[in-house]
C-alpha positions in Angstrom: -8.5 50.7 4.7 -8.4 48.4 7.2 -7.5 48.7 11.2 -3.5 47.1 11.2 -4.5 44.9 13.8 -7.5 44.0 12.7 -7.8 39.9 13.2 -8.2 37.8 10.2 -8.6 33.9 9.9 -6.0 32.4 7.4 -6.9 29.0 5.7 -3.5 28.1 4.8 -4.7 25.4 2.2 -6.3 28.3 -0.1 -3.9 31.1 1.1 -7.7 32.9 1.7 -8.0 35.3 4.7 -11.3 35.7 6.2 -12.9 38.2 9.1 -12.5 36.3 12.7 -15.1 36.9 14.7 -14.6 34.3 17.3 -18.4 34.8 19.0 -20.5 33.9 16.3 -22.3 30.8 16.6 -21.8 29.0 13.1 -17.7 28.5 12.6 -15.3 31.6 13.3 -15.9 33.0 9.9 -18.4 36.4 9.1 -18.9 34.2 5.7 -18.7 30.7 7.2 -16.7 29.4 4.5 -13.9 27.7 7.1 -16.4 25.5 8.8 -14.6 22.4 7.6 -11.3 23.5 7.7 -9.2 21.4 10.2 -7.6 23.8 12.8 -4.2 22.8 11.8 -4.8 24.9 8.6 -5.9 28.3 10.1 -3.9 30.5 11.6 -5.1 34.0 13.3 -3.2 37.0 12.5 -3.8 40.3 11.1 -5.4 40.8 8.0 -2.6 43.0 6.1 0.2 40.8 7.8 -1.5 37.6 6.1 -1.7 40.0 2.1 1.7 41.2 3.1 3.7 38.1 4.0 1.4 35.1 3.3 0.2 36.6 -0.2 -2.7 35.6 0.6 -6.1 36.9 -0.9 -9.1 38.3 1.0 -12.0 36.0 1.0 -14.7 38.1 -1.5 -17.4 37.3 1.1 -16.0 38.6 4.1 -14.3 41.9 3.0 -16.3 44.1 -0.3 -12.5 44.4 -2.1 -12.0 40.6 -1.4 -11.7 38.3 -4.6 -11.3 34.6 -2.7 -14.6 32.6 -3.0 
């Protein structure tokens, strides 16, 4: 289970949430994946409040019981 406030990355175009992690190097993404997303599709937010309310899905690279990507 994950931490309620735990930070995810919404791409809004794929309704995919992904792990922020705002100090890596390469994009804002564990997985990467949003590299070429424009900012004006991701929005930061927790995790479950992006399942819950945006329906989105988890992305299956950031998160083990993901099934996005």
């Amino acid at each position: 289970m994950l931490p309620r406030d735990m930070k995810g990355l919404l791409n809004e175009s794929t309704a995919t949430v992904h792990k922020y992690e705002p100090q890596r190097d390469r994009g804002v993404t564990e997985c990467g994946a949003t590299t070429t997303v424009t900012h004006d599709q991701m929005r930061v937010l927790p995790v479950e409040q992006a399942i819950d309310e945006r329906d989105a899905s988890k992305c299956g690279r950031c998160f083990g019981d993901g099934g996005g990507y």
